[in-house]
Backbone as CSV, one residue per row, in Angstrom:
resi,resn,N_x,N_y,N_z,CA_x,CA_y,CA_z,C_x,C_y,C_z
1,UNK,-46.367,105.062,67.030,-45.577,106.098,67.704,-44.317,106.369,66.897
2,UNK,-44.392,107.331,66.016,-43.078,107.838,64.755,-42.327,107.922,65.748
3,UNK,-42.348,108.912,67.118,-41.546,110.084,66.875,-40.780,109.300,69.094
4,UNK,-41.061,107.615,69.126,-40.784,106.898,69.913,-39.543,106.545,70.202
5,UNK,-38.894,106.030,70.879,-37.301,106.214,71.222,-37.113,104.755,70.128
6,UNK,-36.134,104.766,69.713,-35.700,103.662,68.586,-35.546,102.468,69.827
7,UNK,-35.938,101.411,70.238,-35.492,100.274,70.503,-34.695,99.190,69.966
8,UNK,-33.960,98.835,70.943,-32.454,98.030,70.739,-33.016,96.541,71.380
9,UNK,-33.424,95.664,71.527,-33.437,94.660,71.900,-31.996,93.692,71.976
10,UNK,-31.052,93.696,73.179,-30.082,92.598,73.040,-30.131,91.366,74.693
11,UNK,-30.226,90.205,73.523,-30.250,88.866,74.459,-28.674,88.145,73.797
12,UNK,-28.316,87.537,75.108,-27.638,86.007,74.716,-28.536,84.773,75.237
13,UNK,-28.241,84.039,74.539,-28.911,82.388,74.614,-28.175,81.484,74.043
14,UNK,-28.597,80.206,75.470,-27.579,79.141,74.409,-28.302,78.029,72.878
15,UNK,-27.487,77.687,73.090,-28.497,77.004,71.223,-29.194,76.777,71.383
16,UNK,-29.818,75.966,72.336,-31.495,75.332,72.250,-32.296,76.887,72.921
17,UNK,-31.635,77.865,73.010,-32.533,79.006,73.716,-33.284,79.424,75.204
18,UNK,-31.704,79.045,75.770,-32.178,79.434,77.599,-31.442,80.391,78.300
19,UNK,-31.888,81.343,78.853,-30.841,82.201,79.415,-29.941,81.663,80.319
20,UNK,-30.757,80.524,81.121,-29.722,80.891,81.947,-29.666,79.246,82.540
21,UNK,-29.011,78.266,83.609,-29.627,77.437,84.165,-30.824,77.401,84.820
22,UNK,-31.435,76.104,85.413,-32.308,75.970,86.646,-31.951,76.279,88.062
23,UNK,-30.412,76.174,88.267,-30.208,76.714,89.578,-29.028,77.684,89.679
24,UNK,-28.981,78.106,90.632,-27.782,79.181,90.749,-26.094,77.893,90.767
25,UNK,-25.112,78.782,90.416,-24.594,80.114,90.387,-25.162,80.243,88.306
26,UNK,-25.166,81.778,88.389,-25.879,82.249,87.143,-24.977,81.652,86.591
27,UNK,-25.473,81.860,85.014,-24.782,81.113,83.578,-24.266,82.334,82.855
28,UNK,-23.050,82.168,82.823,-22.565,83.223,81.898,-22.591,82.876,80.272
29,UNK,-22.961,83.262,79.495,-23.689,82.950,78.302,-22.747,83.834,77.375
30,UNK,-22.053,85.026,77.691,-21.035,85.507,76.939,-19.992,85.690,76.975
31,UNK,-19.343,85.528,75.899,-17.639,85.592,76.255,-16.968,87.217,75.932
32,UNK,-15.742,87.448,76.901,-15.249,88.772,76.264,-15.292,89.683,75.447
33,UNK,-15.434,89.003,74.362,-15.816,90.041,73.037,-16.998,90.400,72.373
34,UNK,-17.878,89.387,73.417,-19.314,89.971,73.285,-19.667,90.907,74.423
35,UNK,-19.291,90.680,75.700,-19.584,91.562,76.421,-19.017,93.223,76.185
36,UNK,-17.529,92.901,75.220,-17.085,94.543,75.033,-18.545,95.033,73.578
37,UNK,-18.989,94.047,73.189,-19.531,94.802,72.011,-21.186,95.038,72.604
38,UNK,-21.521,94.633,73.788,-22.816,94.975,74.469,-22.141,96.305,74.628
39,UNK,-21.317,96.458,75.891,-20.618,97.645,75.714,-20.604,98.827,75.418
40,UNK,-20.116,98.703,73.863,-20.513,99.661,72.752,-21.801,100.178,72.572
41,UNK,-22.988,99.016,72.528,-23.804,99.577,72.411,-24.943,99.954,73.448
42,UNK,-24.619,99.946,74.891,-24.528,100.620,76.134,-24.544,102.275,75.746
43,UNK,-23.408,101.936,75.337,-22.896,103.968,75.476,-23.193,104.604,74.431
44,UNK,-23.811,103.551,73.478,-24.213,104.539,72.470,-25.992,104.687,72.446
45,UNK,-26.538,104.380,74.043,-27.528,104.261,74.074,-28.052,105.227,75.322
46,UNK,-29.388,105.856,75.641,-29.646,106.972,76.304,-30.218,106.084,77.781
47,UNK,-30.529,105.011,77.645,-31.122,104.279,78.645,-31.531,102.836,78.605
48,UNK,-31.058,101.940,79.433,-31.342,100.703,79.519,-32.007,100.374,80.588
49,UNK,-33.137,99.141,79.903,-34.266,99.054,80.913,-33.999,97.334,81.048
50,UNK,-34.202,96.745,82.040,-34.214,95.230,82.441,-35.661,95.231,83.432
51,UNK,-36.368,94.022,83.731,-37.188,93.895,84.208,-36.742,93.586,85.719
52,UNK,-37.675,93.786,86.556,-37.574,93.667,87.790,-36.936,92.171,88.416
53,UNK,-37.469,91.133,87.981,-36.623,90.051,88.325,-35.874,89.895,87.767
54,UNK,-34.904,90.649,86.843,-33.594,90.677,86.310,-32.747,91.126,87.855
55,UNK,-33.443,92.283,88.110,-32.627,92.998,89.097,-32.613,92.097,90.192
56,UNK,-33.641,91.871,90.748,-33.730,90.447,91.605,-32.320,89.407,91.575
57,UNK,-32.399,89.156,90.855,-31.736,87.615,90.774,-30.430,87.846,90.192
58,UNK,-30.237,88.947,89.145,-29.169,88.824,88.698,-28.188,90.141,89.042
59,UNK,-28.736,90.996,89.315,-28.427,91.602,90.430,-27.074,92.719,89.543
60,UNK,-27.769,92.980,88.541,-26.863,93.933,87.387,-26.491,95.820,87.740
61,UNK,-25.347,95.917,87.476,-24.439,97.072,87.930,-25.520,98.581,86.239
62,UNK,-25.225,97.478,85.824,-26.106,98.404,84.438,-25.191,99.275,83.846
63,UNK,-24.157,99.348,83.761,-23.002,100.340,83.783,-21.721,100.109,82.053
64,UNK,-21.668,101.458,81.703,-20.357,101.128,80.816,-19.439,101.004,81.553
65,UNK,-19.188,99.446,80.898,-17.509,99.472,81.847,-16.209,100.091,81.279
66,UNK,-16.526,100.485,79.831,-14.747,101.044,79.585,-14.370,102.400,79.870
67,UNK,-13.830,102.589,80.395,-13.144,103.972,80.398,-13.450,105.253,79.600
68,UNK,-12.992,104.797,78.296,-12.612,105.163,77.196,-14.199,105.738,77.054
69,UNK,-14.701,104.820,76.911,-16.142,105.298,76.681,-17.132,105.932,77.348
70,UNK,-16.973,105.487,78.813,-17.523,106.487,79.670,-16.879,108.073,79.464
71,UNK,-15.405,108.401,79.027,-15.220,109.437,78.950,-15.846,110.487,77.605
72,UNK,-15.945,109.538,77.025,-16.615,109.382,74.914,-17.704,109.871,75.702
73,UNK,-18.706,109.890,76.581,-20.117,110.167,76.829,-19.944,111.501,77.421
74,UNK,-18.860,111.745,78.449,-19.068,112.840,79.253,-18.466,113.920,78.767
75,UNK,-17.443,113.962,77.513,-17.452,114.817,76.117,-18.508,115.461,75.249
76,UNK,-19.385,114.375,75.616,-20.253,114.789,74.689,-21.402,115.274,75.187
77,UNK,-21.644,115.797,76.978,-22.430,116.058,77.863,-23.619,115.433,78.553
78,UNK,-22.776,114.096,78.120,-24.186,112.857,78.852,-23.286,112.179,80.380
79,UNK,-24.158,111.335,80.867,-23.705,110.668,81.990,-22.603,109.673,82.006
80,UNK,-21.652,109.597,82.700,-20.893,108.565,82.228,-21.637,106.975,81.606
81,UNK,-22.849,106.491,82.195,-23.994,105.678,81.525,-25.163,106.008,81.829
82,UNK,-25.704,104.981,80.887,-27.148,105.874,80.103,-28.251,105.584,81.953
83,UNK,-29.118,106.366,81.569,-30.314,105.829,82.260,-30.414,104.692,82.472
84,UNK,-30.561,104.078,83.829,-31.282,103.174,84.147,-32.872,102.821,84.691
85,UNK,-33.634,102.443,84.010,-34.704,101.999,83.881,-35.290,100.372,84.108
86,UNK,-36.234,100.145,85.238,-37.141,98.811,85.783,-38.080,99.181,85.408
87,UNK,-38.969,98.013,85.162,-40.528,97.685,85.503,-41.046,97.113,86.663
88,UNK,-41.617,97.276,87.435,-42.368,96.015,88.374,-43.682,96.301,88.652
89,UNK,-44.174,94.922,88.756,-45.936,94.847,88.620,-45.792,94.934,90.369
90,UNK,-44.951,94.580,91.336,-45.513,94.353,92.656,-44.894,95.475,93.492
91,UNK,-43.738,95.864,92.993,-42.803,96.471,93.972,-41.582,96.211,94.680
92,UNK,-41.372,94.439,94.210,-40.391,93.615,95.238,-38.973,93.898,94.474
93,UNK,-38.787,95.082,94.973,-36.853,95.704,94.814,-36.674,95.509,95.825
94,UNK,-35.179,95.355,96.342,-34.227,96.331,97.283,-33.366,97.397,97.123
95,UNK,-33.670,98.037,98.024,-32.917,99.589,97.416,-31.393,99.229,97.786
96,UNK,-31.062,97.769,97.965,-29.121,97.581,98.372,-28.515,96.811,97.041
97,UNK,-29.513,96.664,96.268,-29.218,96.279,95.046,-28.307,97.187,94.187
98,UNK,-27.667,96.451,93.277,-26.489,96.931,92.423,-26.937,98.316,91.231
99,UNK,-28.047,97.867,91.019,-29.128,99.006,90.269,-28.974,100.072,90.642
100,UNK,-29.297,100.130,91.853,-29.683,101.772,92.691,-28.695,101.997,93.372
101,UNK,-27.479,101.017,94.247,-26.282,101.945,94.452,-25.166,101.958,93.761
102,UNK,-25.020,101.238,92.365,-24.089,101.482,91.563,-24.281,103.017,90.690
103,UNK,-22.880,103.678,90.386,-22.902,104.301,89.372,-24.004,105.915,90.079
104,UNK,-23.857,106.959,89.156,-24.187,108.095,89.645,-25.711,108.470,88.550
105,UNK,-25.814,107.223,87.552,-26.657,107.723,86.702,-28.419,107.966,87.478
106,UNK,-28.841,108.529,86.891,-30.408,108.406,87.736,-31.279,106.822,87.125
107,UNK,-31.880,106.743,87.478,-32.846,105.656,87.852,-34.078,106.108,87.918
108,UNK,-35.166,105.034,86.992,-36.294,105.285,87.314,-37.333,103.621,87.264
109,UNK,-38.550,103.784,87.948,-38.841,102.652,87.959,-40.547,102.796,87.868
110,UNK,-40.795,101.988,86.805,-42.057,102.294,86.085,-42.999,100.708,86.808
111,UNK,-44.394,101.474,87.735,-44.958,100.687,88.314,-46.602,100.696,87.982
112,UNK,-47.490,100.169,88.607,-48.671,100.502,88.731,-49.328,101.499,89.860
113,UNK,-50.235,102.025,89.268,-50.603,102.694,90.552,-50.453,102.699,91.542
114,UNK,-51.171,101.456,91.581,-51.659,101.039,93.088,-50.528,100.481,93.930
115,UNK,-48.932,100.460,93.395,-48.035,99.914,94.330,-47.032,100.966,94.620
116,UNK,-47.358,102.021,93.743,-46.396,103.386,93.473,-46.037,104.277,95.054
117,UNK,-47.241,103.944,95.719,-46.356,104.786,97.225,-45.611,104.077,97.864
118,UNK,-45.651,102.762,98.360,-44.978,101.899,99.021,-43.392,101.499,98.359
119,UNK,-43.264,101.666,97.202,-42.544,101.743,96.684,-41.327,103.209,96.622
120,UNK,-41.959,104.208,96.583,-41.169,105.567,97.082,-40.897,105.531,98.559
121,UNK,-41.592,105.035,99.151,-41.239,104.805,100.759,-40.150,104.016,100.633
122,UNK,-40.401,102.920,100.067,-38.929,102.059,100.264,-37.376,102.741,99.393
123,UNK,-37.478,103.170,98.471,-36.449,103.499,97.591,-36.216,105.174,97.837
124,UNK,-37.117,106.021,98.651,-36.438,107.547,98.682,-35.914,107.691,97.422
125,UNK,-34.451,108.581,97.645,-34.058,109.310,96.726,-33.104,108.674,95.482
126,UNK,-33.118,107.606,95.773,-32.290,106.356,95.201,-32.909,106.032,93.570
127,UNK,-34.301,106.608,93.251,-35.198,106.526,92.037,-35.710,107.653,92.087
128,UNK,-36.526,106.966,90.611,-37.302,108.511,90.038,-39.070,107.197,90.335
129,UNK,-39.773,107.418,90.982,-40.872,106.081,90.713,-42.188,107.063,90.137
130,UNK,-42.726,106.071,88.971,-43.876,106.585,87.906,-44.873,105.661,88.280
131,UNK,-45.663,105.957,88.530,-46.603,105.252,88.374,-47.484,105.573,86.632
132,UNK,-48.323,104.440,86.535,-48.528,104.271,84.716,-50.381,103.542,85.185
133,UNK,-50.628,103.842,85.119,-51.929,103.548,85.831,-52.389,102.433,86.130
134,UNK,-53.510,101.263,86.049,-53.350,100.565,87.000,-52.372,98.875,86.643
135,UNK,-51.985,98.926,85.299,-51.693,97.601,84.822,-50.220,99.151,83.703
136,UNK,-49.060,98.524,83.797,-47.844,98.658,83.094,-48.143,97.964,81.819
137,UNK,-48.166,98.985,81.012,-47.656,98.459,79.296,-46.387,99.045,78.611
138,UNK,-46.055,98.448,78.210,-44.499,98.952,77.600,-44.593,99.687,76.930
139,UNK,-45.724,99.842,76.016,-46.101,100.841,74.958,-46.085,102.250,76.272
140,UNK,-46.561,101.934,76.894,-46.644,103.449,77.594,-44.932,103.446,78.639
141,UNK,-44.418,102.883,79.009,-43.090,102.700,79.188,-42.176,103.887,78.033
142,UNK,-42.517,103.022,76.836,-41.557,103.633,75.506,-41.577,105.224,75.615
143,UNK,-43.513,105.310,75.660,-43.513,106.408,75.228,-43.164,107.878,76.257
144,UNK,-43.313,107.306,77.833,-42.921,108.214,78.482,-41.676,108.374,78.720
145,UNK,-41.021,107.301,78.422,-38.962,107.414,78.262,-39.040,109.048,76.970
146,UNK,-39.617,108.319,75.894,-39.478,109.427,74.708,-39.413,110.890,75.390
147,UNK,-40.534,110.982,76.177,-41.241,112.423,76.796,-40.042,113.195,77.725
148,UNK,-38.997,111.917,78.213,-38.404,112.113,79.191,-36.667,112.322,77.961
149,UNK,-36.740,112.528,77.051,-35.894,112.883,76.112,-35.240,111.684,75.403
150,UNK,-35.677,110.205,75.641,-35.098,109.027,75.802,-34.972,108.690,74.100
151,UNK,-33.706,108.709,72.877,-33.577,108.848,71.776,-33.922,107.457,71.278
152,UNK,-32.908,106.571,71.999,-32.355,104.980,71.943,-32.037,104.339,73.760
153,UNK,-33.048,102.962,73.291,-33.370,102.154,74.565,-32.963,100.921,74.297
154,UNK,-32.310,100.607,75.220,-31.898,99.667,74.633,-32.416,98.227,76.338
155,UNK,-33.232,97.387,75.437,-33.577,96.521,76.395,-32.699,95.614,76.425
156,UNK,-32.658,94.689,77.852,-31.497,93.908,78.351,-32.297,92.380,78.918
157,UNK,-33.358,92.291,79.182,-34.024,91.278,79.718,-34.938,91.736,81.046
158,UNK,-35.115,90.367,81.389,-35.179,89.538,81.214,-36.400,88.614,80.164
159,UNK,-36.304,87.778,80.372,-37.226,86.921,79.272,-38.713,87.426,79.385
160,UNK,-39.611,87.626,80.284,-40.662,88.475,80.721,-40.421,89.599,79.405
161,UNK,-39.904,90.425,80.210,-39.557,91.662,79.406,-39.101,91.815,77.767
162,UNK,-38.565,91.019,77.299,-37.886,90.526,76.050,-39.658,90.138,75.388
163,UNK,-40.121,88.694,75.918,-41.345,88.957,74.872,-42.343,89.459,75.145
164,UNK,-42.831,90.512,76.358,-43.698,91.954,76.332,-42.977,92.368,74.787
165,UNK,-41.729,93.068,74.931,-41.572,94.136,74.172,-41.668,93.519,72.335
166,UNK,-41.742,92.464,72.325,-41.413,91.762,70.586,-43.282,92.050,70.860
167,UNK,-44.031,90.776,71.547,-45.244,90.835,71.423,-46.272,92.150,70.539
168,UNK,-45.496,93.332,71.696,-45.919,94.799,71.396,-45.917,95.049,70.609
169,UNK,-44.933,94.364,69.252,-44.092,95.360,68.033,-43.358,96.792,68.379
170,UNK,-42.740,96.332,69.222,-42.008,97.922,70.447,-40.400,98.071,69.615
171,UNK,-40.231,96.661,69.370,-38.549,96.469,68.815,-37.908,97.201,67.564
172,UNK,-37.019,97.841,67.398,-36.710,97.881,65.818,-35.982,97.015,65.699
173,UNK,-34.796,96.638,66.696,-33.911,95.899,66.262,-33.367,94.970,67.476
174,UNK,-33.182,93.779,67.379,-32.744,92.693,67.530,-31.922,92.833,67.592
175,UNK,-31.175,92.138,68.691,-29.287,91.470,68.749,-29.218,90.291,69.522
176,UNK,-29.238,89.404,69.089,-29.352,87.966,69.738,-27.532,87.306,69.736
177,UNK,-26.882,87.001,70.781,-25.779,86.048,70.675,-26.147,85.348,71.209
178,UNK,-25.155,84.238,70.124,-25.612,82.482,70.523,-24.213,82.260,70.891
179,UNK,-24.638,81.688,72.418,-23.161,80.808,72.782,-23.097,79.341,72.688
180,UNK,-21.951,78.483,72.289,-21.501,78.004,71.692,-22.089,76.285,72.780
181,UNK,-22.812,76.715,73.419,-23.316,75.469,73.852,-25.057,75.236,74.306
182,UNK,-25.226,73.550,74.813,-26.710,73.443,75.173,-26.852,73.486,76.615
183,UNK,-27.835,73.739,77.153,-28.625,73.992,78.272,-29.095,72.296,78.508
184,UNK,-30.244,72.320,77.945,-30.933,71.069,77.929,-31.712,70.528,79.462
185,UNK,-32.132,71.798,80.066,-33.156,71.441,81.306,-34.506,72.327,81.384
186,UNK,-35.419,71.488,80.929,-36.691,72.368,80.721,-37.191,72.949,81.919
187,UNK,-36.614,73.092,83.005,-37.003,73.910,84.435,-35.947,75.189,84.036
188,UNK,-34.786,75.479,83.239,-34.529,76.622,82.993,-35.075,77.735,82.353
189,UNK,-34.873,78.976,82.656,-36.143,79.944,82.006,-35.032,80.203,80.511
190,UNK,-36.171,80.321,79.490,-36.031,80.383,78.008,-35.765,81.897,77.802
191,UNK,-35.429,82.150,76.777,-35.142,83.575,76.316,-36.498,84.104,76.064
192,UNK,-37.509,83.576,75.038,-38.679,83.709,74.985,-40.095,83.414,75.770
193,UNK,-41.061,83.953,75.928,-41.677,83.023,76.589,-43.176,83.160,75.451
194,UNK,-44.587,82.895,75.490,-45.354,82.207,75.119,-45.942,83.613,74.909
195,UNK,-46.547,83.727,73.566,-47.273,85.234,73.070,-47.311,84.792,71.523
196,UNK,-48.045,86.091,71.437,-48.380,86.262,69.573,-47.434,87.372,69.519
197,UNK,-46.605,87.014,68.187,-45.212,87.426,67.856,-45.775,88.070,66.520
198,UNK,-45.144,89.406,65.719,-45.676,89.648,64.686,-45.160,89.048,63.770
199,UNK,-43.978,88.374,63.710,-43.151,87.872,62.868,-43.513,86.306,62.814
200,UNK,-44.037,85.535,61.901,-44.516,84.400,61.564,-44.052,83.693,60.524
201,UNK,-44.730,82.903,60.101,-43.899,81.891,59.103,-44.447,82.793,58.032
202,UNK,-45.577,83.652,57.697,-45.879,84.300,56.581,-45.689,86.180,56.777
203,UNK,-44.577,86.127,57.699,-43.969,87.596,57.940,-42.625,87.599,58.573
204,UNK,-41.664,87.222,57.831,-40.170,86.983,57.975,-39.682,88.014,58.460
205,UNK,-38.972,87.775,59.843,-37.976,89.194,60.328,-36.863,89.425,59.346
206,UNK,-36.519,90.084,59.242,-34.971,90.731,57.956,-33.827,90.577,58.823
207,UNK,-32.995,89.830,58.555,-31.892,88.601,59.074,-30.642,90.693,58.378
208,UNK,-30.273,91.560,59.241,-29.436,92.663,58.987,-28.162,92.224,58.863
209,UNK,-27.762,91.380,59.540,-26.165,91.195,60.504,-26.302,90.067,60.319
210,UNK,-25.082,88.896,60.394,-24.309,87.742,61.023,-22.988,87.695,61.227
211,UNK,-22.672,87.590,62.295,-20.618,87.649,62.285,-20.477,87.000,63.541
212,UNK,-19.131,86.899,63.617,-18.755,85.623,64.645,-18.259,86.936,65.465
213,UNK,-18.509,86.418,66.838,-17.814,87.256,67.850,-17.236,86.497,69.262
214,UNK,-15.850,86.218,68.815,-15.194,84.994,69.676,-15.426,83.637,68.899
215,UNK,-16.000,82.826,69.924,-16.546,81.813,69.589,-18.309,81.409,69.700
216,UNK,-18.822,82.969,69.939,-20.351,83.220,69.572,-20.402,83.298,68.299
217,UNK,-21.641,83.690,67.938,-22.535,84.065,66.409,-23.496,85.409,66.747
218,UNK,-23.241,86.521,66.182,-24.113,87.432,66.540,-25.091,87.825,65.256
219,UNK,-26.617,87.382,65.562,-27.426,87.552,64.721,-28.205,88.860,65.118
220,UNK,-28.221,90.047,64.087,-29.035,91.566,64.237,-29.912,91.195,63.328
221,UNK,-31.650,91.165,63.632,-32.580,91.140,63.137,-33.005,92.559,62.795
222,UNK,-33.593,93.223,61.770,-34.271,94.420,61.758,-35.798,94.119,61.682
223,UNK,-36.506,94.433,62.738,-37.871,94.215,62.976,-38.462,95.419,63.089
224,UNK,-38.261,96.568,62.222,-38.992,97.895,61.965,-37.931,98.773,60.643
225,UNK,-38.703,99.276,59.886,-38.212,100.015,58.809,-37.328,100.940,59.073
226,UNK,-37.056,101.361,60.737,-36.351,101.962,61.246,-34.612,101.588,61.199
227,UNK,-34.948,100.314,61.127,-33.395,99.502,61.292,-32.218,99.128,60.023
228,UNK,-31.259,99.783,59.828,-30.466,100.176,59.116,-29.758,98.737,59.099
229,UNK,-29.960,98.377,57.592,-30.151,96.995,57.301,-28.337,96.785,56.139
């Protein structure tokens, strides 16, 4: 798909590679100056998609928070933030979630068929709901964002969602921050989870970026010829 919205892939993880703990309250994994530089590349993006138990559990606003930049967007005749975009295989949202009543941007939520009415019943006017026929692939995700004018996507998680989209070869580019400590409880969910990756010991991702941000490390992989190295 040439002519597909460029994908942004950005995770934080801690060194041994876990998003988050085993139990609540969530793990904040970034510090200030990584969250202003997610930020940045928020608003310089047409739509961000997180997976359904992102929204679940972590319960994300999805939103540019600076000013400055929300006004940088509405200069330039876009929304104060980009599109927001879910997946779910079952349907299990709430429409009181931070997703759907934060912020004025539209929303859409990419399902299977077969769960696609029950799902508009519950959420009304609060979404845009697609059904994608009977099983969701991201490849068809990408490509109907594209259809829907979608330039640059920039994915947010969760770990589900993160290795669908590498698995796919969906990514151009990578943004991984590492925060500055270990996890160390194998009941916490990992950044990655278990798939055939195209990138192997005999097909090296292209290491674009390294720079310190705070007291993180921000590594930009370019994983498509697309990615400005």
């Amino acid at each position: 798909m040439i002519d597909r919205p460029y994908v942004i892939l950005s995770a934080a993880m801690s060194i041994d590679g876990y998003l988050d703990t085993a139990f609540p309250p969530r793990l904040a994994l970034s510090n200030e100056a990584d969250f202003d530089r997610v930020d940045e590349v928020r608003s310089r993006s047409d739509a961000i998609l997180v997976g359904a138990r992102t929204v679940r559990l972590d319960n994300p606003r999805l939103l540019v928070r600076s000013e400055e930049r929300r006004i940088r967007r509405e200069a330039e005749g876009l929304s104060p933030s980009p599109l927001k975009v879910t997946v779910t295989a079952t349907g299990d949202l709430d429409p009181r979630s931070q997703f759907f009543t934060s912020g004025s941007t539209p929303r859409l939520v990419y399902c299977p068929r077969s769960v696609a009415p029950g799902i508009r019943d519950r959420l009304g006017e609060l979404a845009t709901v697609v059904a994608l026929g009977d099983e969701v692939s991201m490849a068809d995700v990408v490509s109907e964002l594209g259809d829907r004018g979608v330039r640059t996507l920039l994915v947010e998680g969760g770990g589900t969602m993160i290795t669908q989209f590498l698995t796919s070869e969906l990514v151009d580019e990578l943004q991984l921050a590492i925060a500055p400590f270990f996890v160390g409880d194998r009941r916490a969910p990992r950044l990655i989870g278990e798939g055939t990756f195209p990138w192997t010991p005999d097909r090296h991702a292209v290491l674009a970026e390294n720079r310190r941000v705070g007291d993180m490390v921000l590594l930009r992989y370019a994983l498509s010829d697309r990615c400005v190295t």
